[in-house]
N, C-alpha and C positions, 0 to 999 in steps of 0.2 A: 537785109541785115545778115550778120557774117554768122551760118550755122553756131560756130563754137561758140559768141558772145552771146547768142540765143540761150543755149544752152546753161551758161552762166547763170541770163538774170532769170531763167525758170527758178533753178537751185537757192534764188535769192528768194523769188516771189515765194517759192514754197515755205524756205523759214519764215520769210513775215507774215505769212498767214495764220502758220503754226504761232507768231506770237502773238497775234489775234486771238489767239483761243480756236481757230478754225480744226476740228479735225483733220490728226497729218495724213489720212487715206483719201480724204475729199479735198484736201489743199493738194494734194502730189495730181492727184484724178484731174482735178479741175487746171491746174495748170499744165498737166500733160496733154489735156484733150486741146486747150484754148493754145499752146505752143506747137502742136503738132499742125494746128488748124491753120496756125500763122505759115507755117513753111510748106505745108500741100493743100490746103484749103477745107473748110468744114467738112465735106462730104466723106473725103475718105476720114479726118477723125472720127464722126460721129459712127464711123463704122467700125470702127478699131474701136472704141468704147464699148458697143454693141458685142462684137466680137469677142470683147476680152471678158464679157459682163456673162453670157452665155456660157462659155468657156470652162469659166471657175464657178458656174453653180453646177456644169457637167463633171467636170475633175474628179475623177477616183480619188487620186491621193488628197484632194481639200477635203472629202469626206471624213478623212482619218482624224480631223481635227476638231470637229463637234462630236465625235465618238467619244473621241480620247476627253474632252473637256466634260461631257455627261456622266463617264468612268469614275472619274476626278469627284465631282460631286455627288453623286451615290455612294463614293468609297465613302468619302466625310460623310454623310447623313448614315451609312451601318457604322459608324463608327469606329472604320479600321484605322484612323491618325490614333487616338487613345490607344488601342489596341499595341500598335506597333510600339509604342510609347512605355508602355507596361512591360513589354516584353523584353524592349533594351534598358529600364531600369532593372528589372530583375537581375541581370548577367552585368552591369555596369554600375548601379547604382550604387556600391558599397564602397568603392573608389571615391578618395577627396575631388569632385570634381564629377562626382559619377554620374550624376543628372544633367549636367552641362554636357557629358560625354551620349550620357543616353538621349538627350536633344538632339545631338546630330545623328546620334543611330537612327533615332525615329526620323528625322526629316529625309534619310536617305532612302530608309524605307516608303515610309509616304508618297514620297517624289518617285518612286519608280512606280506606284498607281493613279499619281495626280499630274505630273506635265508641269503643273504652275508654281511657280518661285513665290509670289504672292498668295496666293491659295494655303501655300503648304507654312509659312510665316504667321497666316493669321491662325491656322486649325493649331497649331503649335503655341503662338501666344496666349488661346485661350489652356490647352493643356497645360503644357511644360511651366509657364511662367508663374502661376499661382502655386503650383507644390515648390517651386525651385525657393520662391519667396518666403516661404513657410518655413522651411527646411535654413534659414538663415545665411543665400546665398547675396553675396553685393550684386544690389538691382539693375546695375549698369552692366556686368559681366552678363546677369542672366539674359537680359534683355538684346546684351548684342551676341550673343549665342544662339539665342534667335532668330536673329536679322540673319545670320550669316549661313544657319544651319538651310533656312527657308530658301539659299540662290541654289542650292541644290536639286532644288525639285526643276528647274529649266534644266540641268545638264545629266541628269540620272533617265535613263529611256524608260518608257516613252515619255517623250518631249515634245510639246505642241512648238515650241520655237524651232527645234530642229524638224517638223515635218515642213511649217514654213520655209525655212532656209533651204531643204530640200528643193520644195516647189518652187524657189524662187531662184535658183540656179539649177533647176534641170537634173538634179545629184538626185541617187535614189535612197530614200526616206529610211530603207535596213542600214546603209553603207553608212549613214550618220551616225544610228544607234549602235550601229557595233564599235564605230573607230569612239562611240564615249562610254563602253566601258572601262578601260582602263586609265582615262582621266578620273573618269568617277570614283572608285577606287581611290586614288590617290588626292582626291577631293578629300572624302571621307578619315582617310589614313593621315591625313597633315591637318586635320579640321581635331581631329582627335589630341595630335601632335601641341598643339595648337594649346586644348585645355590643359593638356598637363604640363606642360611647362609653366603656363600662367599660375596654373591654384601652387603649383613648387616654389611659384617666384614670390606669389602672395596666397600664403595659407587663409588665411581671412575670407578672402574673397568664394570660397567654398568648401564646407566641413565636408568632411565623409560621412557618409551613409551607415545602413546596416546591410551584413551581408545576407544575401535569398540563400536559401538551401540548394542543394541538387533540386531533390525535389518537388521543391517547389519551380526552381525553373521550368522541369521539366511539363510540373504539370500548366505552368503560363505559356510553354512554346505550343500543347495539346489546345488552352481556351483561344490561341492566335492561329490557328490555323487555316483564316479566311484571308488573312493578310499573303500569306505566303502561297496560298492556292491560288487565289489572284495575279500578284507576278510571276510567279513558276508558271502557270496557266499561257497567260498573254503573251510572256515574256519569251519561255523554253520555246511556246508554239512559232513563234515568228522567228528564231536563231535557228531552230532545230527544221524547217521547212514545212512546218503540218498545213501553216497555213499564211495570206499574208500579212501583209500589215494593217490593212485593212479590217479582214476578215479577224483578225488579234485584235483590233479595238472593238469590233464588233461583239465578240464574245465576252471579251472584259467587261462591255455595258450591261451585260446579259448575267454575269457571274454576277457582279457587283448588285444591280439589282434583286439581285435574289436572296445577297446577304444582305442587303436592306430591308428589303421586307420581313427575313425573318430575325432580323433585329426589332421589327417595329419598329425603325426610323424614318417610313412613308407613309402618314398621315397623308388626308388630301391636298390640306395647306402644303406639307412639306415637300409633296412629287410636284405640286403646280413652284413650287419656289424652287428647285432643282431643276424642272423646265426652262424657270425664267431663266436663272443664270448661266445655266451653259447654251440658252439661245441668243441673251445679249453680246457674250463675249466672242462667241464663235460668229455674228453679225460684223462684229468691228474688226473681227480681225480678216473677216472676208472685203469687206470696206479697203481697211488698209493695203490688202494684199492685190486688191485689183487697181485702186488706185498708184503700191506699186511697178505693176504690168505694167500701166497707163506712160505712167512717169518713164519708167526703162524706155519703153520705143521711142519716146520723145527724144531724149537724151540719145539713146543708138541713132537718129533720125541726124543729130547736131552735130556729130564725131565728137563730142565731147571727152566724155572717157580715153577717146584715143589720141585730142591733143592732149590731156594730160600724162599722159603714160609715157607720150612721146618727147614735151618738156621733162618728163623725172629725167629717162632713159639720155637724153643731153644735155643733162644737170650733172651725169655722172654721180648723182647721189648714190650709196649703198644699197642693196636692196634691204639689209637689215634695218639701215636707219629710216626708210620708208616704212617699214612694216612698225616701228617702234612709235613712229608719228601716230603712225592711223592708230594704234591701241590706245596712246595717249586722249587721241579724239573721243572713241568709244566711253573710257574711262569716263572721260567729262559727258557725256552724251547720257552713258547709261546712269549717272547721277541725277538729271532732269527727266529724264522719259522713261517710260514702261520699257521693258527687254523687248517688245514685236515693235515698238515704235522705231528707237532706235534701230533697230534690224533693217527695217524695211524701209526706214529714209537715205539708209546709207548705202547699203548694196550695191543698187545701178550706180555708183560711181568707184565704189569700192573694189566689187571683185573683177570689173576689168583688168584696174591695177596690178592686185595682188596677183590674177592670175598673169598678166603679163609680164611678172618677174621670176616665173617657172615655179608658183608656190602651188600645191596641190588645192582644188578647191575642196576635199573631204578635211580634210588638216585646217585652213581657214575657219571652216564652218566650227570646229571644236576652239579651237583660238577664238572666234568672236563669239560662243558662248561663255567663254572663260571671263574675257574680259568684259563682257556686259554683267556679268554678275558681280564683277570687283565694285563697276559702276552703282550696281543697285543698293550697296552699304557704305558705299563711300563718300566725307565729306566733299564740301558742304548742306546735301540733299542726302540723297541715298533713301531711294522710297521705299525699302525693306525696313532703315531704320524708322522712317515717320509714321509705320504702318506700328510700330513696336510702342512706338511715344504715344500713339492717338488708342492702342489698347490701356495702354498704362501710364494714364497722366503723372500718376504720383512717382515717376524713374524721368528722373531728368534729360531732357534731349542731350545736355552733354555730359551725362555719365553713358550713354549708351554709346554716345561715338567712341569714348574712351573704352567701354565693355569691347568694340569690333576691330581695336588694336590688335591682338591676337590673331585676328580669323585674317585680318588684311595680309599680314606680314605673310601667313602660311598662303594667301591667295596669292600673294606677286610670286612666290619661290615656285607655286604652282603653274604659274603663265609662264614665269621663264623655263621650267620643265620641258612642258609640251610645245613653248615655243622654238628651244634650242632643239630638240629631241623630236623631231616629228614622227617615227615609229612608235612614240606612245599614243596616240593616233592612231595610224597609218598599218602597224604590223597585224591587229587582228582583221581586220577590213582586206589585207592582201592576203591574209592566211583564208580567209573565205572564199573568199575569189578563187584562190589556188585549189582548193577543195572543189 
């Protein structure tokens, strides 16, 4: 059989497995080991399985990712999402819109000690959405202020999707998180954007607040001070050299911990249920990530990747309108699957491409976070919204798509941004480098 047509129906057999219900890390695994086996024989796959299976339980940088996801939920059990949450109503909430605006303060907060888009969507639905309700805001705005605030926590560092992406192209895991802060930023600054134009266009849809004192801000920024010594902590140490990346999620667990306990938020039940869950998710996403490995060699084994690169390149297709397809794809992709799913089935076929048209692969990597997150709120799935619907039966699934109107338009202005403009990107990551 002809390598590239090989390659083909792996890429096939994998989706119909995936619409099997099969796990996409043990459908990409399984088909990469039984394709690989087809074209040099069992021996050396099962070695290259072996190999890659050793490999990623060895990994420094996979470490960083059951750190960062245990960080994540001890932050939630001391209860720094509330925390942070209080502290951007204080300074926001007296603005028409102010608690919608303080939603995404806090989710941006959050997300820079939790990594997860979904994590930081739910700790916020249970927060943000019942005062916002109370407070007589329209239940589909508040609900897709939610959904939308919560893709934040993937692209706000540390990010368990960008340590993946890192390890899954070879890029190193600081060079990700520096080239997203100034998307983030501008995540935040247009998510903001975003509310006030909407509550201006329909007052209804969110009264104003009362305004906090000095100080009393002053004294809410004094009761938050675990939120902030946490990212400053993790965050200053890993930018500023004290320590790595690693060793910054290591102590974030260790920080975090400590403001759990002396919150009394770690009951026996509650540290054995904080075990469970940063052991299941950091399981699958090791699952996925070696499965993968698995997949990539197979594919590099078929030249796959490089007849396609080599049909674009004599298609004389653009390279912009290349890159515009494949977002489109993502788009659709990141409305069915999780953000690591989508990530890690598309890659081995992806960043050959991309890199083969002179695109940077640090600039890509913030690009395909962008636009998995457009996916995660976007009709007609958008598992950020479903996550909003299934807290809050009583808010209609389509008033909520209607609520994430706002957040989309500022999400595309935001992809065309950093996709026209790669130095929003690109300029802090070379500024380090040059230091």
């Amino acid at each position: 059989m002809d390598p590239a047509l090989a390659g083909a129906l792996g890429i096939v057999a994998v989706l119909a497995l995936v619409a099997l219900h099969v796990p996409i890390g043990i459908a990409m695994g399984l088909v990469g080991v039984a394709g690989f086996a087809a074209l040099q024989g069992w021996k050396p796959a099962l070695a290259l399985l072996s190999n890659e299976f050793a490999g990623s339980l060895a990994s420094p940088d996979l470490a960083v990712i059951p750190l960062f996801l245990l960080m994540g939920s001890l932050a939630n059990s001391a209860g720094l999402g509330t925390d942070v949450y209080r502290l951007a109503q204080a300074f926001l909430g007296h603005r028409r819109g102010g608690l919608a605006m303080a939603t995404i303060g806090g989710c941006a907060g959050f997300g820079s000690v939790c990594g997860s888009s979904i994590a930081t969507a739910a700790t916020f639905g249970r927060v943000s959405l019942p005062e916002m309700l109370a407070r007589g805001y329209a239940p589909g705005f508040a609900a897709g202020c939610i959904a939308a605030g919560g893709t934040l926590g993937i692209l706000i560092p540390p990010s368990v999707i960008m340590v993946i992406y890192a390890v899954l192209t070879e890029q190193l895991i600081l060079d990700l998180f520096t080239a997203a802060v100034l998307p983030s930023v501008l995540a935040v600054a247009l998510y903001l954007a975003a509310v006030a134009v909407h509550v201006r266009l329909h007052p209804a849809a969110a009264p104003a607040g009362t305004r906090v004192s000095w100080p009393e801000r002053r004294a809410e920024l004094r009761r938050n001070w675990r939120i902030l010594a946490l990212a400053g902590v993790v965050l200053g140490g890993m930018y500023g050299g004290a320590f790595t990346v690693t060793e910054g999620a290591a102590v974030g667990v260790v920080l975090a911990f400590g403001f759990a306990i002396a919150r009394r938020g770690l009951a026996p039940r509650a540290f054995v249920g904080v075990l469970a869950e940063a052991s299941a998710t950091t399981a699958m996403i090791y699952v996925m990530i070696l499965g993968a490995f698995v997949f990539s060699y197979f594919l590099a084994l078929t030249k796959l990747p490089a007849a396609i690169v080599g049909a674009i390149a004599a298609s004389g297709i653009p390279g912009p309108v290349v890159i515009a397809l494949i977002l489109l794809l993502y788009v659709v992709l990141g409305a069915v699957f999780d953000e690591v799913a989508a990530m890690v089935l598309t890659l081995p076929v992806v960043l050959p491409i991309v890199t083969q048209l002179g695109y940077d692969p640090i600039w890509w990597g913030i690009v395909n976070v962008v636009v998995i997150e457009i996916g995660m709120i976007c009709p007609p799935i958008g598992i950020n919204v479903f996550l909003l619907h299934a807290m809050a039966k009583e808010v209609p699934l389509a008033a909520i798509y209607r609520g994430i109107v706002p957040f989309l338009a500022a999400d595309v202005v935001r992809l065309a941004a950093i996709a026209l403009f790669p130095p929003l990107s690109l300029w802090l990551v070379q500024l380090s480098r040059g230091a």
